[in-house]
MIKE-432845 format. One line per 3 residues: number of its first residue (from 1); their letters; for each residue z, x, y of C-alpha. Coordinates in steps of 0.02 Angstrom, whole numbers. Each point is the difference from the previous one (the first is absolute). Layout:
NUM	a	Z:X:Y ~ ...
END
This chain:
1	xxx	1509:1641:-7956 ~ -25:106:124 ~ -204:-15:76
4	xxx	-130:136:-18 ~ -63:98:142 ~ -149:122:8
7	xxx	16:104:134 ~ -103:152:93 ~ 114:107:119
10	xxx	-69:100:127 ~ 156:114:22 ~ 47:182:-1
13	xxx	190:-12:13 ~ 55:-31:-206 ~ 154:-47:72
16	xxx	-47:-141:114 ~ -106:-51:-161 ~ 139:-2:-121
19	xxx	110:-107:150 ~ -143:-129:20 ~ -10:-40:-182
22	xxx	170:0:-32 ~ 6:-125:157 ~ -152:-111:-109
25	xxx	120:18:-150 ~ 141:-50:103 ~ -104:-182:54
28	xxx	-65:-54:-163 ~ -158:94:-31 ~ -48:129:-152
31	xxx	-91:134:110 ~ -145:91:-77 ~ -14:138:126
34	xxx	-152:132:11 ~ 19:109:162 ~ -133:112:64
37	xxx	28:113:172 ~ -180:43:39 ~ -188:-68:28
40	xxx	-55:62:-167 ~ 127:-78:-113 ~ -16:-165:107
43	xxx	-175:10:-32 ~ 14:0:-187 ~ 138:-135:-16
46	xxx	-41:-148:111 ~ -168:-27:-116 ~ 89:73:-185
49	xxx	129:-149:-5 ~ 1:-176:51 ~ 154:4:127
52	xxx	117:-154:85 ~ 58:104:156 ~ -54:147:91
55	xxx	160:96:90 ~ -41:113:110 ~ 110:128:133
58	xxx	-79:4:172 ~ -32:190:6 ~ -6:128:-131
61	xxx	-70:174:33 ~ -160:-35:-59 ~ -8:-176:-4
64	xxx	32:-151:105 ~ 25:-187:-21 ~ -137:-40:85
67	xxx	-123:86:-99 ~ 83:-105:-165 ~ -45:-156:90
70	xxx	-162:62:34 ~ -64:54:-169 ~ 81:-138:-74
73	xxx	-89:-134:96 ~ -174:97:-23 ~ 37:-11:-182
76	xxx	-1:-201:16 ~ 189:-9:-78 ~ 104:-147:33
79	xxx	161:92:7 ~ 146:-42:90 ~ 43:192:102
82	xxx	185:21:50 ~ 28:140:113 ~ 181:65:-25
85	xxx	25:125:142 ~ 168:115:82 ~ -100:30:161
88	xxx	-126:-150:67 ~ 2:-53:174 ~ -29:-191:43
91	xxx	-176:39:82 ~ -52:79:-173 ~ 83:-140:-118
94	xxx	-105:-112:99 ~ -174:92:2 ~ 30:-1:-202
97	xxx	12:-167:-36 ~ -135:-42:89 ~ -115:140:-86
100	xxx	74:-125:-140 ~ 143:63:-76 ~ 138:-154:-74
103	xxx	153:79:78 ~ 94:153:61 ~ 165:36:-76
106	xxx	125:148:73 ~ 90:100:-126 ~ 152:-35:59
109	xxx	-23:-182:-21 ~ -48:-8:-183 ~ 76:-182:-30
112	xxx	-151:-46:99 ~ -113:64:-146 ~ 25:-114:-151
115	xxx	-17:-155:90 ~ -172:62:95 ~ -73:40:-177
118	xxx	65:-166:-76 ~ -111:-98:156 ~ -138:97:-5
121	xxx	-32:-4:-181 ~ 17:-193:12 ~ -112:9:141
124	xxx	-125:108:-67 ~ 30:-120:-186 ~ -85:-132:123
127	xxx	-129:97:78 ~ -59:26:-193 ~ 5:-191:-37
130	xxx	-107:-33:165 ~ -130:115:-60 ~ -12:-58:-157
133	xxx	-4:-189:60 ~ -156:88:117 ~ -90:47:-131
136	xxx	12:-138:-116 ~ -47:-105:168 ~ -142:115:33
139	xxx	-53:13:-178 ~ -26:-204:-6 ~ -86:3:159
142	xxx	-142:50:-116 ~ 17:-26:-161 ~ 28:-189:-105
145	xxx	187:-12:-39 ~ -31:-69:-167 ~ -136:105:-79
148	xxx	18:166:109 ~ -184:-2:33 ~ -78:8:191
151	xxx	37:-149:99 ~ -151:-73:111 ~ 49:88:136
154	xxx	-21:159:-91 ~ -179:-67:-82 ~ -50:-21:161
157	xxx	23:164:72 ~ -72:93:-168 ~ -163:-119:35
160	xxx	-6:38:178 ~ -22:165:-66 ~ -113:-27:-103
163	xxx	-115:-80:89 ~ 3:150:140 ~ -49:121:-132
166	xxx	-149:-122:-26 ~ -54:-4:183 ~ 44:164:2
169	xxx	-46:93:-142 ~ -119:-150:-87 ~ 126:13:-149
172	xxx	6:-145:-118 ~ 136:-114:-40 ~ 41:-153:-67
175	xxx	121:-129:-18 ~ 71:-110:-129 ~ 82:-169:43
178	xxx	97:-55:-137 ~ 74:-190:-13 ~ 102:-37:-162
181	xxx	-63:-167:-82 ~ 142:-132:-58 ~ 131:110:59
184	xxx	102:-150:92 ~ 3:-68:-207 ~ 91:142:-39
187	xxx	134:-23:148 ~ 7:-209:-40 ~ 31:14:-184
190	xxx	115:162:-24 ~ 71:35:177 ~ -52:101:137
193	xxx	131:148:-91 ~ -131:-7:-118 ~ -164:12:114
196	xxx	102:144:105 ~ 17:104:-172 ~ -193:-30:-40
199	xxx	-70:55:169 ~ 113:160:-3 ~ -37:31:-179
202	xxx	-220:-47:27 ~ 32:122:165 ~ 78:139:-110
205	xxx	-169:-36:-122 ~ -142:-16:125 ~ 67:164:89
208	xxx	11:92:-149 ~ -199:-58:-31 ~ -51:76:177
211	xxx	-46:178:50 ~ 60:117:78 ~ -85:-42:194
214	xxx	31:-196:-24 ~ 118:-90:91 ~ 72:-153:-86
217	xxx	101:-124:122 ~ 73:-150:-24 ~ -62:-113:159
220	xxx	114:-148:-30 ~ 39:-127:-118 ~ -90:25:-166
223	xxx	-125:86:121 ~ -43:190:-42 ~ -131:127:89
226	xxx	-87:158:-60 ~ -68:127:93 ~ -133:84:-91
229	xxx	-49:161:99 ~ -154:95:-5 ~ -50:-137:-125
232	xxx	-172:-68:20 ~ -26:-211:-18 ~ -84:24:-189
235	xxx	148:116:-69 ~ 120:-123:87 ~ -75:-153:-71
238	xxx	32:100:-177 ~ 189:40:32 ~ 37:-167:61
241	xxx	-73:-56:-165 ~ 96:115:-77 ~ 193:-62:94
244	xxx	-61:-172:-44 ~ 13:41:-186 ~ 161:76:47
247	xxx	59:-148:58 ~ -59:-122:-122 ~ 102:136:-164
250	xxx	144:-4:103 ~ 152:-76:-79 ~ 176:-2:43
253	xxx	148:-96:-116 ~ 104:-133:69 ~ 145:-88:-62
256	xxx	-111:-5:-178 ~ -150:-8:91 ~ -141:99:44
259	xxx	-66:-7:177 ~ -199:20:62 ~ -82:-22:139
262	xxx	-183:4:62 ~ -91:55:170 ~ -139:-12:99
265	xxx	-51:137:90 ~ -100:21:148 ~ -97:178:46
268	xxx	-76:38:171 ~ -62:175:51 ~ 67:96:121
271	xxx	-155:76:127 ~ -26:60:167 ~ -61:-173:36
274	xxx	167:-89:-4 ~ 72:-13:173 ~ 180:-45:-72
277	xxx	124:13:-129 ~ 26:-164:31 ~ -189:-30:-35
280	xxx	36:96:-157 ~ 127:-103:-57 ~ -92:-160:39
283	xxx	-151:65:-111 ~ 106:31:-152 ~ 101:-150:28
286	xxx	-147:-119:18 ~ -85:82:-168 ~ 174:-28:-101
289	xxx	6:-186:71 ~ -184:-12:-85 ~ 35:82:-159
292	xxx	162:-132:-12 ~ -120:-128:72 ~ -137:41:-155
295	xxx	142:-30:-136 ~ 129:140:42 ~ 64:136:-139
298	xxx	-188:86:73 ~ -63:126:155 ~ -117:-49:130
301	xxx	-54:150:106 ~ -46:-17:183 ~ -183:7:54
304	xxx	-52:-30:185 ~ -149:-103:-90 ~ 96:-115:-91
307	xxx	-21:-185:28 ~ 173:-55:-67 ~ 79:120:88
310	xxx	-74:-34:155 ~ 39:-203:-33 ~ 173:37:-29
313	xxx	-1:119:156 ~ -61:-157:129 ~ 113:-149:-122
316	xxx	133:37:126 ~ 73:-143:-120 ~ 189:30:79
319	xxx	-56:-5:191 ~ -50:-166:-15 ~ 136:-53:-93
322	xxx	132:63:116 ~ -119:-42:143 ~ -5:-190:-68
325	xxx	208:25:-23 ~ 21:35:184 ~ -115:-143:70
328	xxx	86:-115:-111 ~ 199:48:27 ~ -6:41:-177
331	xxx	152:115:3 ~ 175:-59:-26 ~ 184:126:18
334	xxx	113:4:-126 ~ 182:101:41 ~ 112:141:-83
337	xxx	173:7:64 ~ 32:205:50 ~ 172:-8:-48
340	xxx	140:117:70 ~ 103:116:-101 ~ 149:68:95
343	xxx	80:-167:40 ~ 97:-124:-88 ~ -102:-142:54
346	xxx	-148:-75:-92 ~ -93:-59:142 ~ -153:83:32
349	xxx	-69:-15:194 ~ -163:105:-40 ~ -158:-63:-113
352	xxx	-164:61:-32 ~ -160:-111:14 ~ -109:-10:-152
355	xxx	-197:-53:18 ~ -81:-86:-119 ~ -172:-78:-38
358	xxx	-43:-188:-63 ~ -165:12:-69 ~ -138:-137:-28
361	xxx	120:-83:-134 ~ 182:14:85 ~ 52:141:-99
364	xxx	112:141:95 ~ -107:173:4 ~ 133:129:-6
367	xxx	-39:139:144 ~ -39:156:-113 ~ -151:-103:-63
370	xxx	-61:-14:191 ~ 66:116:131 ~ -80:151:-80
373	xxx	-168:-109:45 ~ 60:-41:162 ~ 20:186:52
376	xxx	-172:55:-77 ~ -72:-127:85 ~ 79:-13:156
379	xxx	79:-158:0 ~ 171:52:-12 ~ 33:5:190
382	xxx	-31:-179:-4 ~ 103:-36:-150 ~ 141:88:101
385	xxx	-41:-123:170 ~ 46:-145:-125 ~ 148:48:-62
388	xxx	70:29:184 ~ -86:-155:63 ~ 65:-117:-108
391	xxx	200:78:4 ~ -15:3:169 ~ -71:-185:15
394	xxx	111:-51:-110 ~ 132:52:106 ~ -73:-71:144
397	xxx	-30:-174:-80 ~ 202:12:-62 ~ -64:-12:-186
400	xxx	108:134:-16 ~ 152:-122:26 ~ 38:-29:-189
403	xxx	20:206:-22 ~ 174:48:16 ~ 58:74:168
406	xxx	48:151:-69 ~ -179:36:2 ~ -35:144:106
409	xxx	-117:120:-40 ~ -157:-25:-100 ~ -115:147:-80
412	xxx	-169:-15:11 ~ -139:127:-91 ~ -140:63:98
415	xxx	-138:84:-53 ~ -60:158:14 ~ -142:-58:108
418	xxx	85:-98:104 ~ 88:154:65 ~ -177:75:92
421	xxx	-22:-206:62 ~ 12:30:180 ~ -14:-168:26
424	xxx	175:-59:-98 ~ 113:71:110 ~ -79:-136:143
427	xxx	18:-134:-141 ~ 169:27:-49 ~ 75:27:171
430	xxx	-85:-156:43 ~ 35:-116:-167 ~ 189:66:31
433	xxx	1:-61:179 ~ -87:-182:-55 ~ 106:-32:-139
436	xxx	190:38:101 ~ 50:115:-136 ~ 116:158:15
439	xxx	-88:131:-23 ~ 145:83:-84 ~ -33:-128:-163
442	xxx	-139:96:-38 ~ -12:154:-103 ~ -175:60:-71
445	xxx	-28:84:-133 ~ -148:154:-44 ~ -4:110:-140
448	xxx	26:181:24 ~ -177:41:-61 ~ -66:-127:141
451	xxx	120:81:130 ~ -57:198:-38 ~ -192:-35:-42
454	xxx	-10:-16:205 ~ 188:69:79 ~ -34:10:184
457	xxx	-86:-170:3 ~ 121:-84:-120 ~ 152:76:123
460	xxx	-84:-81:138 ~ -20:-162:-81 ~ 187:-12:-58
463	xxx	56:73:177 ~ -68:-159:92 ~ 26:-127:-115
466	xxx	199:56:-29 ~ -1:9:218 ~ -21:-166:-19
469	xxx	166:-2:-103 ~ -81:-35:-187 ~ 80:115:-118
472	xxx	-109:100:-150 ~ 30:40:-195 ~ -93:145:-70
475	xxx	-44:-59:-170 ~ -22:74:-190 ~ 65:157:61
478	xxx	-8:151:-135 ~ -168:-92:-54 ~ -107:126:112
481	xxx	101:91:127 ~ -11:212:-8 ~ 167:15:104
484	xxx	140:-66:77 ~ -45:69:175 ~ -101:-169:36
487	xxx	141:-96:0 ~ 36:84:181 ~ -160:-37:57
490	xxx	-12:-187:-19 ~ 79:-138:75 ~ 83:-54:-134
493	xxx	170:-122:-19 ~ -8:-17:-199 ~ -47:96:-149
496	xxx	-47:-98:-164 ~ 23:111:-142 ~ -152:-22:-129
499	xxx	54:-100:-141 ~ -82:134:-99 ~ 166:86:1
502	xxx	107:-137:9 ~ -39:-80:-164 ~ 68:123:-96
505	xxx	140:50:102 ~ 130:-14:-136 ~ -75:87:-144
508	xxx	-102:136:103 ~ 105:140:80 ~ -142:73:89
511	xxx	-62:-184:61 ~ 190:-21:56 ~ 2:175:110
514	xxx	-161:-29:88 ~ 66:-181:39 ~ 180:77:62
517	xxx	-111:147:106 ~ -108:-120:72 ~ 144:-132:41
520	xxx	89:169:77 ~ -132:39:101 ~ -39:-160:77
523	xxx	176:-15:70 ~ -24:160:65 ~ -134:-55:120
526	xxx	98:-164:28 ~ -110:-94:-107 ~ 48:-161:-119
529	xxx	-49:11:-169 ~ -74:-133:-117 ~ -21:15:-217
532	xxx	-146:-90:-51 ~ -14:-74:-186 ~ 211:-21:-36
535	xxx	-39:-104:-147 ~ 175:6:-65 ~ 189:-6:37
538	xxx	13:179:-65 ~ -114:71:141 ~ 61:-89:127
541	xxx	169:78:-38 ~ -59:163:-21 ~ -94:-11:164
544	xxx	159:-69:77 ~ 91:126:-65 ~ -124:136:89
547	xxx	-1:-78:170 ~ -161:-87:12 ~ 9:-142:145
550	xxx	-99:-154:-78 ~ -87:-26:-185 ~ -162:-134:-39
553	xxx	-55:-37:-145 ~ -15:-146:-141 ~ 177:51:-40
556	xxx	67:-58:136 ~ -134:-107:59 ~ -171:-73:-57
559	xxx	-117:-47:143 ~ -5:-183:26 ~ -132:-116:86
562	xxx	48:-6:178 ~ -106:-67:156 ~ -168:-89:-74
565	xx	-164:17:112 ~ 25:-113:165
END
């Protein structure tokens, strides 16, 4: 079957027409041919049709080629433009192309045609898929994956304007913190399928309670926020009451079931007072830890006079914990093999290092229950020190000698804060020297939220510590990067591709082309790239199958204790 082909001719000679579609004809195409002669008809038909190619002649009495390429560029049309000429010097051909047109054709050399159409409508097929990939990448730079609401990153922008129009303008806001209650019961008795279907389903129900100025985002986890503008404290206390009997009528069946959940919700004002939206957030947050505190399923509303408040403000119950952890080597490593996909061999020479906390009564604290701590409080720089200390000491002491030889390269997280540490560069370079270790068995690992919060500082920081010869992973990307123009700015050796996508690779088309885009633009900038969460044999195919370098996850391996506390 012979293939379709919209085409716009800018031509005044029928008969040269007539000879180049016979020619498309001839190759395999089913020409649908408009031609126009002059400005005016151009003018009407490159915006009254959508169009595959635009043919144009060099010269026509009243026309020119260049003027096509012109208008149709100012017109913002992705359209491949063939000029198909009996009189164009080299000089001109030249001067074309690079005013951007795909190719230049002479009319005596019409075999030339069908084959220059057939690559740049696969070229321009790709260009489409790119932009789309874009988009979606763009799109879940600020907005939650699974419930389509803002992200955090997003929140935090629509507070940070907010509380300018409150310095400003002495508007008032508010905002609602909203933590479900018994949430993790619904993931441990029906699944987390289950808990992903409720949040999108209490999301589609909580924004369909709001009006029309709120801004409803879900902040992570079972976490949601609500911007409440031009809202004064008293009205907000009334429509948090108000979401909280939302909530609590909300029901969703289940395998037989029906699902609830409860919240507590925290509500802070917004006023030319606060200095931060991090102070903002810290308000709300501290009220909804009180109103869970006082018997959850409740509100608690942030005064500047209120004692429990203010208690809970100075507990600072983590800092000492983690403080007490790092006095007393409290930490231990566990392991997860990073496994590599286009090779026949099972042998995996990369891991990444695990931390995790033995409390008071020797049970393991998992880090998602402690690092969030550690950054708000500071201590994750020296949670980071540890890590390195003890691999490199290790290493030094030859308690590595039981690990495999094939050993050689180890991926280690740092936090956020530790990349404006000016003082960890020293360490490292130092604890590297000490311990006798190649630098080139390290690899560290930051998120791309950590890395773009502070660019030129983070560039620096990865600039010395890879001219040392340490190699760096930029982690959970597609969690919070607007564009793939970073990846040229940082140092970078590996991508990790958020398991986010990953999980669903196999069932999820869309999922499955932003994984393929972003594992085809990584190799573009020379970059390895690394799935996160392959759970299953399926995925790892399927990522295999795509080209992605190396896979982790409990599918292929579960982190295991490794290296105790010296």
């Amino acid at each position: 079957m012979k293939r379709a082909l919209r085409i716009l001719l800018v031509e005044d000679s029928e008969t040269d027409a007539a000879l180049l579609e016979r020619e498309l004809a001839r190759s395999g195409f089913a020409p649908q041919l408009h031609r126009v002669d002059t400005r005016e008809a151009f003018e009407q038909a490159i915006v009254a049709n959508p169009w595959d190619v635009l043919i144009t002649d060099h010269n026509l009495p009243s026309f020119s080629s260049d003027a096509a390429l012109a208008r149709t560029r100012e017109l913002g049309l992705d359209l491949p433009v063939i000029i198909v000429s009996g009189t164009i010097g080299e000089d001109v051909a030249v001067a074309a192309m690079k005013a951007g047109a795909s190719d230049y054709i002479m009319k005596d050399n019409l075999a030339r045609l069908a084959p220059a159409i057939d690559r740049e409508l696969r070229e321009a097929e790709t260009r489409s898929q790119n932009r789309e990939a874009e988009a979606t990448i763009r799109r879940l730079a600020f907005h939650d994956s699974l419930t389509g609401l803002p992200n955090r990153h997003h929140f935090e922008q629509r507070l940070g304007l907010a509380l300018a129009s409150a310095r400003e303008w002495q508007k008032r806001h508010a905002l609602l913190y909203i933590d479900l209650d018994q949430f993790k019961v619904v993931n441990d008795t029906c699944g987390h399928m289950a808990g992903d279907q409720l949040l999108k389903h209490l999301a589609e129900t909580m924004r369909a309670k709001m009006r029309d100025s709120d801004t409803l985002a879900r902040l992570g986890g079972d976490e949601f926020g609500l911007l409440l503008e031009g809202c004064p404290l008293e009205r907000a206390e009334e429509l948090a009451g108000q979401m909280l009997q939302t909530i609590n009528a909300f029901r969703m069946p289940w395998n037989g079931k029906l699902l609830t959940v409860g919240a507590s919700i925290g509500v802070a004002p917004i006023t030319a007072l606060d200095l931060r939206v991090d102070d903002v957030l810290r308000n709300a947050d501290i009220a909804c830890y009180l109103a869970k505190e006082h018997g959850r399923n409740r509100l608690h509303v942030y005064t500047e006079d209120d004692q429990d408040l203010q208690r809970r403000r100075g507990e600072m119950q983590w800092v000492a914990r983690l403080r007490w952890a790092i006095e007393n080597n409290r930490f231990v490593l566990h392991r997860q093999n990073i496994v590599p996909l286009q090779t026949t061999s099972h042998l995996s020479d990369r891991c990444e290092l695990l931390i995790r906390l033995r409390d008071e009564d020797d049970r393991l604290a998992s880090p998602t229950s402690f690092l969030p701590a550690a950054e708000r409080f500071g201590l994750a720089p020296a949670i980071d020190r540890w890590v390195v200390n003890h691999l490199l000491e290790s290493y030094a002491s030859r308690r590595l000698s039981a690990l495999s030889t094939r050993e050689q390269r180890f991926f280690i997280n740092l936090s956020g804060v530790t990349l404006t540490d000016d003082s960890f560069y020293d360490f490292l370079r130092e604890a590297i020297r000490r311990s006798g270790m190649p630098p080139s068995m390290l690899c560290f690992e930051i998120t791309e939220t950590a890395a773009i919060g502070n660019l030129d500082r983070s560039v620096r920081f990865m600039e010395g510590i890879r001219a040392e010869g340490c190699a760096f992973a930029l982690d959970d990307f597609g969690a919070g990067l607007s564009s793939f123009t970073y990846l040229k700015a940082l140092p970078i050796d590996y991508l990790k591709i958020d398991g986010a996508f990953v999980r669903d690779i196999t069932t999820d088309e869309l999922d499955c082309a932003i994984v393929e885009s972003v594992n085809r633009v990584a190799h573009v900038v020379g970059l390895k790239t690394i799935a996160e969460f392959v759970e299953t044999d399926e995925i790892g195919q399927r990522l295999q199958e795509i080209g992605v370098d190396y896979a982790q996850g409990f599918g292929l391996h579960r982190p295991e204790a490794w290296l105790p506390p010296n």
